[in-house]
N, C-alpha and C positions, 0 to 999 in steps of 0.2 A: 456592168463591167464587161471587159471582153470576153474570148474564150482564150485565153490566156492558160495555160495551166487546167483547162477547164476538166479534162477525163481526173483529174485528182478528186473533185469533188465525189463522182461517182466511185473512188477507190473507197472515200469515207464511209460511202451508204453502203458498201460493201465488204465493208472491214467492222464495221458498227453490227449490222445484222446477219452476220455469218453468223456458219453454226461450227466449225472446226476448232480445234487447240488454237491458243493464244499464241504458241510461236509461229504454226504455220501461217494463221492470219497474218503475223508480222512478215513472215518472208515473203507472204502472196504480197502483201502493200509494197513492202518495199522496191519487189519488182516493179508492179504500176506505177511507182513514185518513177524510178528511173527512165522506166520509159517514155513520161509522158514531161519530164525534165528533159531530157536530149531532142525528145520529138518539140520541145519549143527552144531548142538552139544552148539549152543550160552547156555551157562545158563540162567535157567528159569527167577530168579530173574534179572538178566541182561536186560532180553527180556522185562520184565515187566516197569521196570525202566526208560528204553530206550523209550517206549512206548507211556509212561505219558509223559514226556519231550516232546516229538514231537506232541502228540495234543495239550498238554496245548499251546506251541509254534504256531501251526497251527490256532488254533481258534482264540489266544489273541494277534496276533502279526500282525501287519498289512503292508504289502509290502512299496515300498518307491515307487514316480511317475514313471510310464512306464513298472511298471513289474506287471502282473499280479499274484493271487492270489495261481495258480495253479504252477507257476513258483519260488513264492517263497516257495511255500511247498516241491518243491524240492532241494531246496537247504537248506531248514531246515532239512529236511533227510540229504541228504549230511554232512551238517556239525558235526551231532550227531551222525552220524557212524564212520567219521574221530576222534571223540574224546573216542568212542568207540573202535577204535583201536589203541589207543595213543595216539592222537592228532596230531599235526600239527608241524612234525618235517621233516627233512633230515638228515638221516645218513653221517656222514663225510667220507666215503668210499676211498678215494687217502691220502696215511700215508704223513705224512710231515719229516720223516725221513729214510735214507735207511743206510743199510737192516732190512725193518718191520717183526719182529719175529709175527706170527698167530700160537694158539695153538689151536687146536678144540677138543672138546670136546662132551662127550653124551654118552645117551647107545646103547647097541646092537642094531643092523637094525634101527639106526636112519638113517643111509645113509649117514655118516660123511666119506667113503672115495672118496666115487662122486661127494659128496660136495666140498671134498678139489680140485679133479680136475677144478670142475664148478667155482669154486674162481681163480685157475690157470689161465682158461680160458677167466674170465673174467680181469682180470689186464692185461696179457698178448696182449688183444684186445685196452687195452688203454696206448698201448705204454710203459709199463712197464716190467720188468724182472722177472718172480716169479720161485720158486724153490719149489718142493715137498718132503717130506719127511717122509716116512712111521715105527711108532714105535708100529704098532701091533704085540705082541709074541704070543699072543693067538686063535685069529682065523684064521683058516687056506685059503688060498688065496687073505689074504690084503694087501700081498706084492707083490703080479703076478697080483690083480689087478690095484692098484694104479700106479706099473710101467708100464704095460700099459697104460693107462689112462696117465699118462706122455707123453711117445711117441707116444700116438696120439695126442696131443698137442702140441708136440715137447717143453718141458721146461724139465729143470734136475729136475733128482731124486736119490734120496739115501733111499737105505734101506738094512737091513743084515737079510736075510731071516733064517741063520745058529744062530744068537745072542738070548738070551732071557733076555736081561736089555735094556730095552725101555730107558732109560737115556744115556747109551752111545752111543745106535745108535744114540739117537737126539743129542749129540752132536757132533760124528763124522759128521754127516748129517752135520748141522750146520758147521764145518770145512770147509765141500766141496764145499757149498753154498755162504761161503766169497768166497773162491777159483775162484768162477763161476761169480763173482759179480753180486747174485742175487739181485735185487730190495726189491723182497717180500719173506719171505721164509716162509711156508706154513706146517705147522708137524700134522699130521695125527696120533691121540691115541689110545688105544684099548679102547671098549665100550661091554666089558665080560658079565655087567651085566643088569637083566631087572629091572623092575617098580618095586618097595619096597626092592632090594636091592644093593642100592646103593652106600653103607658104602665102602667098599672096592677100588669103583671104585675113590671116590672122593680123598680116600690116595692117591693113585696114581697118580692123577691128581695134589694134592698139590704138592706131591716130583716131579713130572714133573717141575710144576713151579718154586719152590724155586731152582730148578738145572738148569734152561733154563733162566730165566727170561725172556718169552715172552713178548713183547711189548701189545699185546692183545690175551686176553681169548674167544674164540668163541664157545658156546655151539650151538651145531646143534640139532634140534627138532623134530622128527616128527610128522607132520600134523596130523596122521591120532590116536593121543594118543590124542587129545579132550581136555575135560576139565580137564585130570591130568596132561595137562603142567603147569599149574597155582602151582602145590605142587614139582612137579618135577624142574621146571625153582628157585623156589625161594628155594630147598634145595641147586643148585648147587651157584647160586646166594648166599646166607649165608656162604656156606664156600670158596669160593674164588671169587676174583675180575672179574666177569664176564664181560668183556667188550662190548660183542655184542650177540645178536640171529640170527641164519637162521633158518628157517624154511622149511624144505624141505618135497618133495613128495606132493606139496600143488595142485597135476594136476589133481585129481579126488577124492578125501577125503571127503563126508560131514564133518567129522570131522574139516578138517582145519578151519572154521568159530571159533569151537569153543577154536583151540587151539590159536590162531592170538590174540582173544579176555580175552582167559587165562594167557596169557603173559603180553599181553598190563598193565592186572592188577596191575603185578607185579611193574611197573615199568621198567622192563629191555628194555633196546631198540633192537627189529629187525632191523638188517643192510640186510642181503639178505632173496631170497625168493627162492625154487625152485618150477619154473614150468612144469617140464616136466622130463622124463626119456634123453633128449639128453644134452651133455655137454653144451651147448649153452645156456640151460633152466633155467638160473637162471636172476634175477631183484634185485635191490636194493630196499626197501622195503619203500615207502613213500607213508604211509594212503592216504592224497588227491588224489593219479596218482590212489590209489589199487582202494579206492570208486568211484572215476569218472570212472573207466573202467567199475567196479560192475552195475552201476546203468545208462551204456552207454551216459554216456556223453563227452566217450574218453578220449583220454589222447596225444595229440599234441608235450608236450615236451618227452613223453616217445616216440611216432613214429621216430620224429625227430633226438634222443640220435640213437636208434636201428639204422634207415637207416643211420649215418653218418658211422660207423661204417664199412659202404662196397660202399662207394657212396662218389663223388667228390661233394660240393656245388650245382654247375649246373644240376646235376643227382639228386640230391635233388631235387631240386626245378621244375624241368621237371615231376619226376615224379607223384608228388602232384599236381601242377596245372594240368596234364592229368586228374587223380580222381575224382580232383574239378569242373572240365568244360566241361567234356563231349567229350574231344580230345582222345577218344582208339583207337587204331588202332593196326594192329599187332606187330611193331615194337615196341609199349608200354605193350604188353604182353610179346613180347622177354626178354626186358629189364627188365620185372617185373620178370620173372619167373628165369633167373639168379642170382637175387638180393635175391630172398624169398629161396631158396634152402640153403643160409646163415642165414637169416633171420628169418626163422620160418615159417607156414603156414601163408598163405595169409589170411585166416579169424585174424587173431589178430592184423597183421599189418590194418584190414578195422576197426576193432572193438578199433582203439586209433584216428580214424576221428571223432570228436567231430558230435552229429548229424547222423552219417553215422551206427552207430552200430544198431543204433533203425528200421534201414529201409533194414538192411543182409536178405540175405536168411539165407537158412537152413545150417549148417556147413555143411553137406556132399557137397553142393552146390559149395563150394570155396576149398574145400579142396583139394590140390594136391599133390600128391603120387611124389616121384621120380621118379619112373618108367617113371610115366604118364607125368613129365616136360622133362625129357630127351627124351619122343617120341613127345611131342611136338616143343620143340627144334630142333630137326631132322626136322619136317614137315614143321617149319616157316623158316629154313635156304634153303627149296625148294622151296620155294615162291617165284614169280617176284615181281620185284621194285610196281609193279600198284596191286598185288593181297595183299602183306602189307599194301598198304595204303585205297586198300576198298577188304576188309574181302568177301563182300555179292556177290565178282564177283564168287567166287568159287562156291557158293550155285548153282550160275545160270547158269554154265556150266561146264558141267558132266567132258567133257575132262577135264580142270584144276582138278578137282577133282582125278579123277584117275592118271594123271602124278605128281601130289603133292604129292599123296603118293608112287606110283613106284618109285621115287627118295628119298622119307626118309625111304625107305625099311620098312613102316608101312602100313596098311589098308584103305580103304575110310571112315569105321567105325571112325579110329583114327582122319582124318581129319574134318569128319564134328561133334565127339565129341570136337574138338578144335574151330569149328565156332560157335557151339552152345553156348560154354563157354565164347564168344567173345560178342557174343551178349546179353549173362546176365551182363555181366559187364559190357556191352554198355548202357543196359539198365538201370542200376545203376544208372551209372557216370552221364546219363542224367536223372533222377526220381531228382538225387541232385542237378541238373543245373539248374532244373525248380522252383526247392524248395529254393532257394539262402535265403530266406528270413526268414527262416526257420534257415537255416544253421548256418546266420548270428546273430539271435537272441542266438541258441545254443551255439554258443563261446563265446558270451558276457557274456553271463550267465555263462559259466565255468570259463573264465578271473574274472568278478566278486568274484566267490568264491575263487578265490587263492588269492585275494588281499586283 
């Protein structure tokens, strides 16, 4: 997930293991909430609003048996930032009829033709058929991009890089797309213009519509335009039936705080989010998963959703209890590091372990490079059956050490950066094994607030 909101996390782990009175706790948090809401463009009034709600709540409201004080305050934050960003919904994301017409929308550099891949990419990954279709005349490379970004997907694409009427290419497109029997079919618009003029572009967007009849309207947002999505979302909102929002480039924006919360205003609902520059980076956009990641209390059905994605049930379930109990070994680094090179950095697969995000090192800490998984890959398929299953023998004798790496055609460097790595996430998996009681209260408390 981005850094979004991210110094809040740290307000948790420090409001969690303070040692002062329970109100001053609340008023030091409340500060760090505010500041670190405005420092991501939240409006002031918003911040203010939001503010009062959570003491008035904090002070007058008294836990129920078995939870403490300091526990239910965080789930009174929890819940007033969930409503702060909508509320308490699930976007319906799988159409219930095929072939689903997507028409997106937006202005320039919102990122709407990466976005239509990342939409591709996502259906595509859940057993669906989607199809792409590019009707920009006007800026030059939207059509050598997108069809790219196709065939690295491998889903069809139609576009006429020679044409300049955006309607008949989307309906020849549309032709081709029955042709193909695509599931989803996906039209990518031109986005000519910027902020305060956007008269021209919304025509066009109409006569799209009335000549396509999309199934849904998808305006795409970017993050990093703040609080003018709130005037920008409700002019396109007014003049056509906007079915959904994404939100993209949300992977390092302070702004994105403010735009998330500039929308929610509106009313309009976010259906995806993107997090990242790689096609993979986008989430379905549901307040509770966003704030329990925000505020490290994890997100267990979002780990779960990602990992099914490249993992049989049993590989699921191996590799989670490994995490949980203190079972690493390097066979469970192999299998991790195949799995994450799909999956995304291994910090964000740690930071949706309910409990486990509050206790991460430092991102560089987890972070791995492809380079560095493909030479580690090499070095663990050099390993004997007994050096897999105890890591520390290599430490303790230099020759394994030097033929581990003569045979992954890498360094001694590489190898013992690979055992040092082993034993911080040794050291983890067991910090959590010890802490069971701990862990166990943490997902109570998160089950609690979804329910």
């Amino acid at each position: 997930m981005s850094e979004i909101f991210s110094g809040l996390r740290e307000a948790v782990k420090k409001f969690v293991t303070g040692s002062t009175s329970y109100e001053k706790a609340v008023e030091a948090f409340i500060r760090d909430l505010q500041r670190e809401l405005i420092r991501s463009d939240v409006n002031v009034k918003i911040v203010s609003d939001l503010s009062t709600k959570i003491k008035k709540r904090a002070l007058e409201e008294k836990p129920p048996p078995g939870l403490s004080r300091h526990d239910w305050f965080i789930k009174i934050v929890y819940e007033e930032l969930v409503q702060l960003l909508g509320g308490d919904y699930e976007p319906d994301v799988i159409p219930k009829k095929k072939p689903y017409i997507i028409m997106l929308v937006g202005l320039q550099g919102s990122g709407k033709t990466t976005t239509a891949a990342k939409i591709a990419w996502y259906y595509k990954n859940r057993k669906l058929k989607p199809g792409l279709i590019e009707t920009d005349t006007y800026r030059p490379g939207a059509y050598d991009q997108l069809k790219q970004l196709a065939e690295k997907i491998k889903v069809p694409f139609y576009g006429d890089a020679a044409s300049k009427d955006p309607v008949d290419i989307a309906l020849q497109g549309l032709s081709k797309m029955l042709e193909e029997k695509t599931d989803i079919i996906i039209i990518d618009t031109a986005g000519r213009h910027g902020y305060g003029e956007e008269e021209g572009l919304l025509a066009e967007m109409k006569l799209l519509a009335e000549k396509l009849k999309p199934d849904e309207v998808m305006f795409v947002l970017d993050a990093s335009i703040g609080q003018k999505a709130k005037d920008i979302a409700e002019k396109f909102h007014s003049a056509t039936p906007i079915g959904s929002i994404v939100i993209s480039k949300l992977d390092g924006s302070a702004k994105g705080g403010g735009a998330i919360a500039a929308v929610a205003v509106t009313k309009a609902k976010i259906k995806f989010v993107g997090t990242g520059e790689k096609i993979e980076d986008i989430e379905v956009f549901k307040p509770k998963r966003f704030i329990a990641r925000i505020l490290g209390l994890g997100d267990l059905e979002g780990l779960l959703e990602r990992v099914s994605m490249y993992q049989t049930p049993e590989e699921q379930k191996k590799i989670i209890e490994d995490m949980l109990t203190g079972k690493i070994d390097m066979k469970t680094i192999y299998a991790q590091i195949r799995q994450v090179r799909r999956m995304g950095p291994l910090s964000k697969i740690l930071k949706m372990i309910p409990g486990f995000s509050l206790q991460l090192p430092g991102e560089e800490q987890v972070k791995l490079t492809e380079k560095k998984m493909d030479k580690w890959i090499a070095i663990i398929q050099s390993m004997t059956y007994e050096e897999l299953e105890k890591p520390e023998l290599i430490e303790k004798e230099k020759t394994r050490l030097r033929r581990i790496a003569m045979g992954s055609g890498t360094t001694t460097d590489d190898v013992k950066e690979l055992v040092e790595y082993y034993k911080q996430l040794k050291k983890i998996s067991l910090q959590l094994k010890r802490r069971k009681d701990i862990l166990k209260r943490l997902e109570e408390q998160f089950q609690s607030m979804g329910s």
